[in-house]
MIKEKE-376145 format. One record per residue (C-alpha): x negated, y, z. Coordinates in steps of 0.05 Angstrom, whole numbers. Layout:
<r><u>X</u><v>Y</v><w>Z</w></r>
...
This chain:
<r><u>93</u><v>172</v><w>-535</w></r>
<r><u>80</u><v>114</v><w>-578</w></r>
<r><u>90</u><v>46</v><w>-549</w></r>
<r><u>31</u><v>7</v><w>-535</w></r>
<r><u>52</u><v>-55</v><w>-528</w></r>
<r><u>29</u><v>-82</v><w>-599</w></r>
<r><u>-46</u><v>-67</v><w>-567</w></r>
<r><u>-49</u><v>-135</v><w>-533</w></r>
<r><u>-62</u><v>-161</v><w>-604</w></r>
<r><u>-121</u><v>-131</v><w>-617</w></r>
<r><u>-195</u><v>-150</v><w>-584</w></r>
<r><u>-203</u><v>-134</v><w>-519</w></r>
<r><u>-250</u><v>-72</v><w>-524</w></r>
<r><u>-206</u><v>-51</v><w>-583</w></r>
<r><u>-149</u><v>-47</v><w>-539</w></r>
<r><u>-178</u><v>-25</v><w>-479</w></r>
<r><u>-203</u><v>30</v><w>-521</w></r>
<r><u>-136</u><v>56</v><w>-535</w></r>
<r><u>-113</u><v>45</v><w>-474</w></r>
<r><u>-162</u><v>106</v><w>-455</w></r>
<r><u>-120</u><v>153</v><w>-495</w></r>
<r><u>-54</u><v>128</v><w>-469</w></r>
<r><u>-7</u><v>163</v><w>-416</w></r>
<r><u>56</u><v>192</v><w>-414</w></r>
<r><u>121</u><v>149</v><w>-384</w></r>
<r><u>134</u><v>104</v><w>-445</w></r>
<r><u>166</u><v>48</v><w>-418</w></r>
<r><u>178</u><v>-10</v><w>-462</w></r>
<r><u>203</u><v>-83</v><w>-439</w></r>
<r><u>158</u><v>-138</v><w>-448</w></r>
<r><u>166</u><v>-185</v><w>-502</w></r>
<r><u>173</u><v>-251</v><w>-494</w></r>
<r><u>103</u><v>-268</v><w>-519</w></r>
<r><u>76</u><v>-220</v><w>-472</w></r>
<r><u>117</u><v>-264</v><w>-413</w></r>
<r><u>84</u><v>-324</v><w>-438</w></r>
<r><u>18</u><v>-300</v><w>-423</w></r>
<r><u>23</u><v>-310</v><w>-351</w></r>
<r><u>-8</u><v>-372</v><w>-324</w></r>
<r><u>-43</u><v>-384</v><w>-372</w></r>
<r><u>-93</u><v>-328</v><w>-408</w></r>
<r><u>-60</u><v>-277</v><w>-356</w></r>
<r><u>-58</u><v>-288</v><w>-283</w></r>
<r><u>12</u><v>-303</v><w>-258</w></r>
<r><u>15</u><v>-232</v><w>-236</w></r>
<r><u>-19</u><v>-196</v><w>-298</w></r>
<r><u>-90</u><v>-196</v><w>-292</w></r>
<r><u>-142</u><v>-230</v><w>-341</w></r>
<r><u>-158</u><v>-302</v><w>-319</w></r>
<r><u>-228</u><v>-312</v><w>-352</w></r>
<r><u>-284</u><v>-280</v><w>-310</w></r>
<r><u>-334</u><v>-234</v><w>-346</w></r>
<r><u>-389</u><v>-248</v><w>-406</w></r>
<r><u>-438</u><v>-256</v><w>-359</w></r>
<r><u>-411</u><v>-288</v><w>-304</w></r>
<r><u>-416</u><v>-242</v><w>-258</w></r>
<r><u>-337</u><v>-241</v><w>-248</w></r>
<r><u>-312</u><v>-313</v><w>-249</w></r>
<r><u>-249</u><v>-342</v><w>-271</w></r>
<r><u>-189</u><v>-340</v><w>-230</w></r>
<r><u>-175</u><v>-408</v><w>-207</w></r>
<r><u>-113</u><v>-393</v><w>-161</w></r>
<r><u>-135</u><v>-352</v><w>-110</w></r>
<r><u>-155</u><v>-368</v><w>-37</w></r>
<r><u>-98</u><v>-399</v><w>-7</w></r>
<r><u>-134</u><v>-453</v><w>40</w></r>
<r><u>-122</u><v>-442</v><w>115</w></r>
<r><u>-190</u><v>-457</v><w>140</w></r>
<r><u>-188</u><v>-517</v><w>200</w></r>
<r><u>-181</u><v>-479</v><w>267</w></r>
<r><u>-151</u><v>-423</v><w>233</w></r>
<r><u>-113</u><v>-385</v><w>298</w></r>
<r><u>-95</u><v>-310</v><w>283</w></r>
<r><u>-103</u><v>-297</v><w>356</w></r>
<r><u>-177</u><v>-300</v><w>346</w></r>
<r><u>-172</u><v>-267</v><w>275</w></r>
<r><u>-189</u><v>-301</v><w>205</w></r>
<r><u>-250</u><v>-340</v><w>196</w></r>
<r><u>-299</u><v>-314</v><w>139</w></r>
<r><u>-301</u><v>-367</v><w>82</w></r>
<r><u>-357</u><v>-331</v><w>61</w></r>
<r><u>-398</u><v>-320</v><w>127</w></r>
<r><u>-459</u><v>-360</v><w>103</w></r>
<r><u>-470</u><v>-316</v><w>36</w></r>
<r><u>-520</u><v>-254</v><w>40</w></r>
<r><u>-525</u><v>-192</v><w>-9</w></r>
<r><u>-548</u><v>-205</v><w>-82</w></r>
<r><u>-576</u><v>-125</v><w>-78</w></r>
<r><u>-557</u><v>-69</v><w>-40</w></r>
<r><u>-552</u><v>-7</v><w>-67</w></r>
<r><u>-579</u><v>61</v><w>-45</w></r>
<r><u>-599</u><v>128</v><w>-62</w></r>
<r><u>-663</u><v>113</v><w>-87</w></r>
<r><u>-631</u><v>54</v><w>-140</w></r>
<r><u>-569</u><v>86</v><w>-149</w></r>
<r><u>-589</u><v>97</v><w>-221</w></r>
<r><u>-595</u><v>37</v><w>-242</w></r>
<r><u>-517</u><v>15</v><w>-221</w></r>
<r><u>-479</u><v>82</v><w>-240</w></r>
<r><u>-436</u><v>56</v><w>-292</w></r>
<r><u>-411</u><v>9</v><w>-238</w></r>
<r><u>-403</u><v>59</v><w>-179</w></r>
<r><u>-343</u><v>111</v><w>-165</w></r>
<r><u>-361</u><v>193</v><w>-166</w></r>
<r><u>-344</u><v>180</v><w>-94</w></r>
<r><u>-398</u><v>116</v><w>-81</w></r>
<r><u>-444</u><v>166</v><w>-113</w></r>
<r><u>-442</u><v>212</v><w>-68</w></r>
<r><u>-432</u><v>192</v><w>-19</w></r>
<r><u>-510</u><v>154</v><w>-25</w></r>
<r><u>-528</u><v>220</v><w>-55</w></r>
<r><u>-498</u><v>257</v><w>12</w></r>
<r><u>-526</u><v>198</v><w>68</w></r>
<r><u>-586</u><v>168</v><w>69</w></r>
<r><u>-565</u><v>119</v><w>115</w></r>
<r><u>-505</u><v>109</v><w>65</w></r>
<r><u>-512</u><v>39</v><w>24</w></r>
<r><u>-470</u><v>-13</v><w>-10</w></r>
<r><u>-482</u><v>-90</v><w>1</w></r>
<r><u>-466</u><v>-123</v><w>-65</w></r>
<r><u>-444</u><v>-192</v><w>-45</w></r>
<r><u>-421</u><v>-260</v><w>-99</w></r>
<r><u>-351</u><v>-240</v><w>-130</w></r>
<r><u>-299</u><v>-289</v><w>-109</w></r>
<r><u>-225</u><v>-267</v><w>-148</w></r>
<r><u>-190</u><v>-293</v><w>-75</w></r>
<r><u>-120</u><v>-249</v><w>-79</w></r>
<r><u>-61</u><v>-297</v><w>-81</w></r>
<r><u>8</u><v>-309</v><w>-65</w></r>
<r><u>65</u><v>-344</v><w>-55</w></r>
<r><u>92</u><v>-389</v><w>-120</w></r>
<r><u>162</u><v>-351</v><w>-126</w></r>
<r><u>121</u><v>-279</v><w>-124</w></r>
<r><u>84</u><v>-312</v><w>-193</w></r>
<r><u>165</u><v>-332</v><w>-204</w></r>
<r><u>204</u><v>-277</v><w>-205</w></r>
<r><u>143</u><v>-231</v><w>-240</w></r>
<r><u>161</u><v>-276</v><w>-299</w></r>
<r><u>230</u><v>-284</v><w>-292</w></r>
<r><u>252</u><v>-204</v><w>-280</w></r>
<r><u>198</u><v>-170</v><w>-309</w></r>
<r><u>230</u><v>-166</v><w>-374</w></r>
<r><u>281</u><v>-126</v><w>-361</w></r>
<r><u>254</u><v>-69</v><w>-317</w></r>
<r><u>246</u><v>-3</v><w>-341</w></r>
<r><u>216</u><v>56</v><w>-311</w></r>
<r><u>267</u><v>107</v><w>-287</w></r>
<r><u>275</u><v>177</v><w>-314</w></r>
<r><u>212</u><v>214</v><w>-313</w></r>
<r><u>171</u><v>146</v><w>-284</w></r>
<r><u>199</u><v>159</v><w>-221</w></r>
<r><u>215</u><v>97</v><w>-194</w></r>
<r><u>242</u><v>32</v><w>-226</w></r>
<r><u>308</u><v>18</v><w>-259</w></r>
<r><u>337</u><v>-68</v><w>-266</w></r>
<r><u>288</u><v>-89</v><w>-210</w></r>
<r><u>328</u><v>-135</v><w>-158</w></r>
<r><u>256</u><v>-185</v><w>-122</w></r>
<r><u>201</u><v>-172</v><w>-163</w></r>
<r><u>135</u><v>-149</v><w>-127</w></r>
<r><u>99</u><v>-146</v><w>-205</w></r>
<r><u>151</u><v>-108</v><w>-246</w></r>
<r><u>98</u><v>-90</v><w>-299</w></r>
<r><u>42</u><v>-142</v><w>-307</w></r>
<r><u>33</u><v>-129</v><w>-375</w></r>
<r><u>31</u><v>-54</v><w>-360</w></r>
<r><u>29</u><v>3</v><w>-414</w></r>
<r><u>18</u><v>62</v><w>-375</w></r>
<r><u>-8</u><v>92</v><w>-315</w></r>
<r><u>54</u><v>100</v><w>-280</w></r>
<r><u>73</u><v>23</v><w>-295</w></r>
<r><u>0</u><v>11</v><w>-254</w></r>
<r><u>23</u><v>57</v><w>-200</w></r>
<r><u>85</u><v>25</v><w>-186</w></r>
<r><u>46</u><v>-51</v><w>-187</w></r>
<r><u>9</u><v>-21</v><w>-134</w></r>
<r><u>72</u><v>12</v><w>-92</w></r>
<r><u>112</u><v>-57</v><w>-107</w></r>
<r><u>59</u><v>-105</v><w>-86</w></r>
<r><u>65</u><v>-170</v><w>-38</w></r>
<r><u>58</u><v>-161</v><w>35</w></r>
<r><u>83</u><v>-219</v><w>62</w></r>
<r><u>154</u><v>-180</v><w>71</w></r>
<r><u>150</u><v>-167</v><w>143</w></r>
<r><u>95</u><v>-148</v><w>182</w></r>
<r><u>75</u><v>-114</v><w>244</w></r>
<r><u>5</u><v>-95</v><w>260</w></r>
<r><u>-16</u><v>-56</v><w>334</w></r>
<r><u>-84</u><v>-9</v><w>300</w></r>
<r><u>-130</u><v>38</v><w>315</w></r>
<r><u>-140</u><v>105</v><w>278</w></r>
<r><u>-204</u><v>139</v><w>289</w></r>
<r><u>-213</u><v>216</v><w>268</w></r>
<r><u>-288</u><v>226</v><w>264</w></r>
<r><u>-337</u><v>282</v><w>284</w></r>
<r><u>-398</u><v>297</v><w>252</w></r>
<r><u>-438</u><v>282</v><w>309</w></r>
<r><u>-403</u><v>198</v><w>308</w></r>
<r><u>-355</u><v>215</v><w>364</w></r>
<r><u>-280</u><v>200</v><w>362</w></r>
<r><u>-222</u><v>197</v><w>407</w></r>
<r><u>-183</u><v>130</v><w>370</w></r>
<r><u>-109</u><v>147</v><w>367</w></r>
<r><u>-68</u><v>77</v><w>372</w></r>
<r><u>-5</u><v>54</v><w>335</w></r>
<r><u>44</u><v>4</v><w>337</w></r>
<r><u>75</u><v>0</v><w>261</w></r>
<r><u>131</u><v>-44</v><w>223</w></r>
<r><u>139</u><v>-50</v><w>144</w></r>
<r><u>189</u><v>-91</v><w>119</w></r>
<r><u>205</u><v>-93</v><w>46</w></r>
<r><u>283</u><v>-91</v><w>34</w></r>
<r><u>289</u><v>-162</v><w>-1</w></r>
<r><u>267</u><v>-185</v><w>69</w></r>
<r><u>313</u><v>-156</v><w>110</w></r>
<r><u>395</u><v>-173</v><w>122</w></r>
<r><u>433</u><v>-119</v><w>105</w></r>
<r><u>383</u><v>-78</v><w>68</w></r>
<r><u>422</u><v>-26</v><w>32</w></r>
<r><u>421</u><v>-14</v><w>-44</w></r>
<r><u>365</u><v>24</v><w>-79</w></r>
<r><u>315</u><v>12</v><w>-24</w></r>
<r><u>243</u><v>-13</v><w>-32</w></r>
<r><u>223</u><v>-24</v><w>44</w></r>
<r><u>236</u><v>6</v><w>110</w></r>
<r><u>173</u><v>32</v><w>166</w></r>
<r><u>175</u><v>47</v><w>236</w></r>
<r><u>114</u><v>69</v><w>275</w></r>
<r><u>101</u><v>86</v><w>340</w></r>
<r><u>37</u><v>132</v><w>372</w></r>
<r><u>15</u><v>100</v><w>434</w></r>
<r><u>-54</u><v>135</v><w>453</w></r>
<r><u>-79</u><v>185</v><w>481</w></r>
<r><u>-32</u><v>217</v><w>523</w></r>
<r><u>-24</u><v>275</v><w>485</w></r>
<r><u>12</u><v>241</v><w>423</w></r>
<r><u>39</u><v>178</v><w>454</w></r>
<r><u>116</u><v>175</v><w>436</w></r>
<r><u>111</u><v>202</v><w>373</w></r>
<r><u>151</u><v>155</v><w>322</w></r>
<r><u>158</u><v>160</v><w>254</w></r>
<r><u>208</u><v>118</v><w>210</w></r>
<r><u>213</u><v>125</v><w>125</w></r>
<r><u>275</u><v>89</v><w>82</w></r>
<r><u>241</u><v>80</v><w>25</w></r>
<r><u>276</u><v>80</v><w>-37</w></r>
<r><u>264</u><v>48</v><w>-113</w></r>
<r><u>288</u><v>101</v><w>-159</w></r>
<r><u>275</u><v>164</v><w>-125</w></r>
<r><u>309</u><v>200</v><w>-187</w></r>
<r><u>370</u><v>189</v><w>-155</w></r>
<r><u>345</u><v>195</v><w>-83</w></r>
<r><u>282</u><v>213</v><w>-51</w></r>
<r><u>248</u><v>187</v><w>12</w></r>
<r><u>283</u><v>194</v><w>76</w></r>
<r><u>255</u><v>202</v><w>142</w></r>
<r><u>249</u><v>222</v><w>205</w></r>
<r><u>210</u><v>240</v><w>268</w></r>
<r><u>218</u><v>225</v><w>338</w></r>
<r><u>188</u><v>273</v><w>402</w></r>
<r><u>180</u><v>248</v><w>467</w></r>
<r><u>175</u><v>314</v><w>494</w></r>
<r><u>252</u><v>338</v><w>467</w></r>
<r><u>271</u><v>268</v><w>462</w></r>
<r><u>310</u><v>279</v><w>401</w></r>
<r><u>306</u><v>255</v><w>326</w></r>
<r><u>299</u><v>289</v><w>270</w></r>
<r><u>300</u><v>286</v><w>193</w></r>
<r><u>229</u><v>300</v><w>170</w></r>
<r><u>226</u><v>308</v><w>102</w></r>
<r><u>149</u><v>340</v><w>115</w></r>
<r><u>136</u><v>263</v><w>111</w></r>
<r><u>112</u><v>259</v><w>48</w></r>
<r><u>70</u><v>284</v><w>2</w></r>
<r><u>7</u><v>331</v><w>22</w></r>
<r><u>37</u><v>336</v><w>93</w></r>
<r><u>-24</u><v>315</v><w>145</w></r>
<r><u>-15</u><v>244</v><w>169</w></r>
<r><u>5</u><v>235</v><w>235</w></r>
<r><u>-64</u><v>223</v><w>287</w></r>
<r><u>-103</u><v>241</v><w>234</w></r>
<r><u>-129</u><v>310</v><w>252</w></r>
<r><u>-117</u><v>340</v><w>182</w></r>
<r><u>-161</u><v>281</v><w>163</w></r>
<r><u>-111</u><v>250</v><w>103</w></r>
<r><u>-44</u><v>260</v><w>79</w></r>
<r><u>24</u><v>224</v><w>83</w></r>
<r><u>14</u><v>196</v><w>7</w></r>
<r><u>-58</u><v>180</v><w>23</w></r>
<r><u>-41</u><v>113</v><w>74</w></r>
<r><u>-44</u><v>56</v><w>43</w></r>
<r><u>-91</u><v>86</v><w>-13</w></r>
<r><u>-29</u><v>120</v><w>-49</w></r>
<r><u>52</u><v>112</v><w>-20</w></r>
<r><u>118</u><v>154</v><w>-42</w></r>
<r><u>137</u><v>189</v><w>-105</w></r>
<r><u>92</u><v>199</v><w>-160</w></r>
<r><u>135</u><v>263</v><w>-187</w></r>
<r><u>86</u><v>318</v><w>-170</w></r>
<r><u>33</u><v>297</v><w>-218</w></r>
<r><u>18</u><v>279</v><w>-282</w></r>
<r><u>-11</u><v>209</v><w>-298</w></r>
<r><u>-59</u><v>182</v><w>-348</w></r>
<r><u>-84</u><v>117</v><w>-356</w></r>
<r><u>-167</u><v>112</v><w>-373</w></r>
<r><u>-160</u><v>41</v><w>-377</w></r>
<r><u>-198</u><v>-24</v><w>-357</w></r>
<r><u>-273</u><v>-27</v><w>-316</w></r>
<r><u>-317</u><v>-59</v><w>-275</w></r>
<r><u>-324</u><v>-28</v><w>-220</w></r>
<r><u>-358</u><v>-49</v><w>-146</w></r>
<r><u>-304</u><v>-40</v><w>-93</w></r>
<r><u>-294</u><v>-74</v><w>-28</w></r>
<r><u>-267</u><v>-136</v><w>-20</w></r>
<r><u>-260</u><v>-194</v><w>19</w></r>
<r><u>-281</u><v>-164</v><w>83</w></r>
<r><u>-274</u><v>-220</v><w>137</w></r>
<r><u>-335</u><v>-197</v><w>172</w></r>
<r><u>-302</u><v>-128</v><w>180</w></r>
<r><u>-243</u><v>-164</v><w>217</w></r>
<r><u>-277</u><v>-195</v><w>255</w></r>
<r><u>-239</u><v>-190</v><w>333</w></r>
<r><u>-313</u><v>-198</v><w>366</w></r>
<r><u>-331</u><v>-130</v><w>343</w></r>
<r><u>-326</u><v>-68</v><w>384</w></r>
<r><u>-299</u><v>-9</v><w>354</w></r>
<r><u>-370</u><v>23</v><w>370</w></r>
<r><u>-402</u><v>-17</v><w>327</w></r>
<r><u>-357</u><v>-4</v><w>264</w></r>
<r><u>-354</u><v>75</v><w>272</w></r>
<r><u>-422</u><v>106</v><w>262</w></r>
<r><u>-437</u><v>180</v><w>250</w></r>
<r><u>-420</u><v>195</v><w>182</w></r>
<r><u>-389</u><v>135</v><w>157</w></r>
<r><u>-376</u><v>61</v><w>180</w></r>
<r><u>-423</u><v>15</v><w>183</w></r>
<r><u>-440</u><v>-4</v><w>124</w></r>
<r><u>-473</u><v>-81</v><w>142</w></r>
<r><u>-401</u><v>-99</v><w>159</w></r>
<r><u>-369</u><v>-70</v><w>92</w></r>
<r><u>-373</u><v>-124</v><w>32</w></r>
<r><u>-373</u><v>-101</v><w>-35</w></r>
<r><u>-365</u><v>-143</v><w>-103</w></r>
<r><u>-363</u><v>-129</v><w>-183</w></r>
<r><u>-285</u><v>-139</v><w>-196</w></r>
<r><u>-241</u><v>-110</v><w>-251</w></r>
<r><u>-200</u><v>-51</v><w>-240</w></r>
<r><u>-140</u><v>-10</v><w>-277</w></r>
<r><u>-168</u><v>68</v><w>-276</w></r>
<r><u>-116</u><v>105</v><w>-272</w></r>
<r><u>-119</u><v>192</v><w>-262</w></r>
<r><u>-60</u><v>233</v><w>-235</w></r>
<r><u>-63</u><v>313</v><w>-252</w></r>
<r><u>-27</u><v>357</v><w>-208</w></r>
<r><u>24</u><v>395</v><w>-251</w></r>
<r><u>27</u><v>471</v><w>-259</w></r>
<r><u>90</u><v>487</v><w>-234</w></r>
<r><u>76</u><v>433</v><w>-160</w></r>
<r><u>49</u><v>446</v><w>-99</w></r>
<r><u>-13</u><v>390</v><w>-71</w></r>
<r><u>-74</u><v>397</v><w>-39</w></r>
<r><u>-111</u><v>349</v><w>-90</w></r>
<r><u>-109</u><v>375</v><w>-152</w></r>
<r><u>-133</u><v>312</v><w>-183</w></r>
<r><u>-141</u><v>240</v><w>-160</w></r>
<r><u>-174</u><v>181</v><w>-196</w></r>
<r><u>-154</u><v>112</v><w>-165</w></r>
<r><u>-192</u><v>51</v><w>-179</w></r>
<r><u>-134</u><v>-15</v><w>-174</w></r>
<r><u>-155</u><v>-81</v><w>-170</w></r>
<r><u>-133</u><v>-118</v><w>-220</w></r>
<r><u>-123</u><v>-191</v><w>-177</w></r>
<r><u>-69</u><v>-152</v><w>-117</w></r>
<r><u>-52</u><v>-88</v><w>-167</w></r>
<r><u>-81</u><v>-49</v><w>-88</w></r>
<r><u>-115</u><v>9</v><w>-87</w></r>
<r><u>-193</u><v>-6</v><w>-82</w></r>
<r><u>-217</u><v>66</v><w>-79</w></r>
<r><u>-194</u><v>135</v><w>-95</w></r>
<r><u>-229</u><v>197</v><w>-111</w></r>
<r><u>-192</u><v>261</v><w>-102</w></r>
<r><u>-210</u><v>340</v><w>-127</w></r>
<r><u>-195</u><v>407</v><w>-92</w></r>
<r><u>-163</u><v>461</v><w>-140</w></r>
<r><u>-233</u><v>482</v><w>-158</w></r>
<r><u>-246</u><v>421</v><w>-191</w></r>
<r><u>-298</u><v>393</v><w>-139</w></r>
<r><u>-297</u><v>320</v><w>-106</w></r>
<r><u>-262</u><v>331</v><w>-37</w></r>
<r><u>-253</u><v>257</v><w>-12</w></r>
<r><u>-267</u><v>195</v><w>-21</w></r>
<r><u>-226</u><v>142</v><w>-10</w></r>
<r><u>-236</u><v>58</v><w>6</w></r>
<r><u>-182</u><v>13</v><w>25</w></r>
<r><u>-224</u><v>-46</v><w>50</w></r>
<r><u>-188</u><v>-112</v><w>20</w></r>
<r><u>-177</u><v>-177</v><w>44</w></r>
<r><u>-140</u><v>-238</v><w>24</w></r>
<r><u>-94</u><v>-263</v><w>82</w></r>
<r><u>-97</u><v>-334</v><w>65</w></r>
<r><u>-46</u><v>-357</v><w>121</w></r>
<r><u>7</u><v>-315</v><w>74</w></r>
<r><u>-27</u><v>-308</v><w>24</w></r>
<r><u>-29</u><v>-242</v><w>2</w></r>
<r><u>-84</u><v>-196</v><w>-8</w></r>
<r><u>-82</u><v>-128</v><w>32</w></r>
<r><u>-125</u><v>-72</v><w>52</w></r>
<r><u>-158</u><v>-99</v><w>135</w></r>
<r><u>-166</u><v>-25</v><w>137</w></r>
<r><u>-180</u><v>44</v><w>108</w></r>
<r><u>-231</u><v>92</v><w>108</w></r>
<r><u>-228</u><v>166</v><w>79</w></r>
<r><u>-285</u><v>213</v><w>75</w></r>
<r><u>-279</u><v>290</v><w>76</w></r>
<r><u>-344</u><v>309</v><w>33</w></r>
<r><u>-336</u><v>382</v><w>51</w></r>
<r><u>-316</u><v>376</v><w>125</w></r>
<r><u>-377</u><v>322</v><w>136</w></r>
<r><u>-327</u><v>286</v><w>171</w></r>
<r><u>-281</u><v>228</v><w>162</w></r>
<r><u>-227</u><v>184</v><w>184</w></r>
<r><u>-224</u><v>107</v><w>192</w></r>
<r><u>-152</u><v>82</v><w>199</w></r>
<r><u>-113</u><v>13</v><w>214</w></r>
<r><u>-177</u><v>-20</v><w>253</w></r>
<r><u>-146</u><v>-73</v><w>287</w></r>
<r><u>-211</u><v>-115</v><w>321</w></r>
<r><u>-200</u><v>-92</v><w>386</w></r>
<r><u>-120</u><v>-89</v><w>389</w></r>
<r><u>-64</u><v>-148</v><w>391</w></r>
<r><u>-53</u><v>-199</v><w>318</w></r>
<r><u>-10</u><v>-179</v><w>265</w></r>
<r><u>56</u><v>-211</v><w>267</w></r>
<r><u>80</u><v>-228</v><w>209</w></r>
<r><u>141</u><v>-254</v><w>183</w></r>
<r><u>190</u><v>-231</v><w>232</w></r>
<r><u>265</u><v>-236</v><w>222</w></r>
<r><u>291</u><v>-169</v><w>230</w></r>
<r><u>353</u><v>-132</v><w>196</w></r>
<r><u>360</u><v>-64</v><w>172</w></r>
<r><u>385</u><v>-41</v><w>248</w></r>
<r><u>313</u><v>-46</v><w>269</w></r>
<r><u>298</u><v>15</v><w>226</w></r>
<r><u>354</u><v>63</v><w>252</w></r>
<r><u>348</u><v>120</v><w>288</w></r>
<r><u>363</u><v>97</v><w>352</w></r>
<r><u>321</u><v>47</v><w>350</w></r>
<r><u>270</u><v>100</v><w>328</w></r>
<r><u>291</u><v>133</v><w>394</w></r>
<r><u>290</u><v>72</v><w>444</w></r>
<r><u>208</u><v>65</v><w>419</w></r>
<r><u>191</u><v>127</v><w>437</w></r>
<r><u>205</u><v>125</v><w>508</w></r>
């Protein structure tokens, strides 16, 4: 395929334009005018500074990055935004009138609930992060490369932004897979498969991420390392799960393995990936769908549609907030939609096409990436018939205490079941901890074993 590089000459529109027809796994390194972009008409991690013609999507002035006087994680994040109210909200009946801006999935979903709406609030472009993230996305972008077949990454040693000039889907893909967490975390959540009727049984988790550049001792070729634990109900407490994630997975793919309480052994599990059911989930999503896309990319083939705006959910303090009762989030349906905050914000479109000789459940899957964090905003994903199955929104919010921008929790629904599946709640469970100083023994197999019990 024909570099595209040479289209961040042309007018906007002009190169957005062929940016629609673009895909494949050309992978160029950016030129050195293309690094001097960033900070000043780019973002420091690749998206456009300027807000919108009509204002409607300010300028990026550096992110949210302010700890708020009182701040205390115990008692969860305080809204910067709580005084603020809806500009419109959209429904069924005025749907219409906002299409361009709304996901198949946003439509209908309003088509499918009447009790289904979206509260547009003021955009504020809050994702930020630490000065040597905006470093080293300047300083080693350059010289990675995507690897054989798009992959995974190739000359990548810190960066969390290895494209942010990107030329193809799969370049946008890996943004999102490479992005800033804060390099350790661990969060205690709540994962609640819903019925049609509202009612769920909430199966807890205890879960560590830690991306290899954090850890001592990380071994070569790795991107991060996960450990979870099941703690509720009974019936699938014990269960552990822990993932070495590598970079290039043309030279190795994921490993992992599972822990059970009841034979007290562990076990390589390479079902852990892919279109294998997620663990607590009741069938509800797949491995690949947590943390709105994760693991290889090989199965599928990607195209990028280029550059919209979109409405997508961000900046959802008030659906963090630690006061709120689990029964007031999950409603029959879908979550309450008063606590979910959506804005207009730019996003990368990019579509994946399951290949004819691989094996998925989704044949097809659109994901909407925000263009400030490079996250997943939204996903809508197609059966082999063609027809909308779910619908996917990773609810974002900027951890200003990091900063980093990251989704407070996820929500998928099943349009064809009538049922869906709210994950990684965490208002009635313990604080994240972040920043923890761990080494790569934490995520061994014995220590996936000592969990368990």
């Amino acid at each position: 395929m024909k570099s595209t590089r040479n289209l961040r000459a042309l007018p906007a529109y002009a190169a957005i334009f062929c940016l629609m027809v673009a895909s494949g796994l050309a992978s160029a390194e950016m030129s050195a005018q293309e690094v001097e972009r960033l900070g000043k008409d780019l973002t420091p991690v690749g998206a456009e500074k300027a807000g919108n013609k009509d204002g409607s999507i300010p300028a990026w002035d550096g992110g949210l990055t302010k700890v708020p006087a009182g701040f205390d994680q115990a008692k969860g994040y305080i809204d910067p935004y709580a005084g603020e109210k809806p500009l419109y909200t959209i429904t069924a009946a005025n749907a219409a009138q906002y299409k361009d801006k709304l996901t198949p999935g946003h439509l209908e979903m309003l088509k499918r609930y009447p009790t289904f709406k979206i509260n547009v609030y003021p955009t504020h472009r809050s994702a930020a992060y630490p000065q040597n993230v905006y470093a080293l996305a300047k300083s080693e972008s350059p010289k990675i490369k995507l690897a054989a077949g798009g992959n995974g990454m190739v000359n990548v040693d810190k960066s969390t932004v290895p494209f942010p000039v990107p030329e193809n889907a799969l370049e946008v893909l890996w943004n999102h897979e490479m992005r800033y967490y804060g390099g350790v975390w661990t969060r205690y959540n709540a994962e609640f498969p819903v019925q049609t009727n509202g009612s769920f049984t909430p199966v807890t988790r205890n879960e560590t991420i830690a991306a290899a550049v954090a850890l001592e001792k990380a071994e070569p070729n790795r991107l991060y390392y996960y450990i979870s634990k099941l703690t509720g109900p009974s019936n699938v407490a014990g269960d552990g799960i822990l993932v070495h994630e590598p970079i290039d997975q043309v030279k190795e793919p994921r490993l992992a393995w599972a822990y059970n309480p009841g034979t007290r052994r562990v076990l390589r599990a390479p079902q852990v990936a892919y279109d294998s059911p997620g663990s607590g989930s009741d069938g509800l999503r797949t491995i690949d769908d947590y943390f709105g896309f994760n693991g290889a990319p090989d199965r599928y083939e990607w195209k990028l549609l280029g550059k919209k705006e979109m409405y997508i959910s961000y900046n959802n303090f008030k659906l963090s907030d630690k006061s709120l009762k689990y029964a007031q989030i999950i409603q029959p349906g879908h979550m309450n939609p008063d606590l979910v905050r959506f804005e207009l914000h730019r996003v990368w479109v990019i579509e994946a096409t399951l290949k004819a000789d691989a094996r998925h459940i989704y044949a097809k899957r659109v994901f909407y990436i925000d263009e400030d964090s490079w996250s997943v905003a939204h996903a809508d994903q197609f059966d082999g018939r063609g027809e909308l199955w779910r619908v996917r929104d990773v609810n974002l919010m900027p951890f200003y205490d990091i900063p980093m921008t990251w989704g407070i929790n996820e929500v998928l629904y099943d349009l064809q079941a009538r049922r869906y599946i709210a994950s990684a709640l965490m208002n009635e469970e313990r604080p994240m901890k972040f920043g923890e100083k761990l080494n790569v023994n934490y995520f061994s197999t014995e220590s996936l074993r000592r969990q368990g019990n």
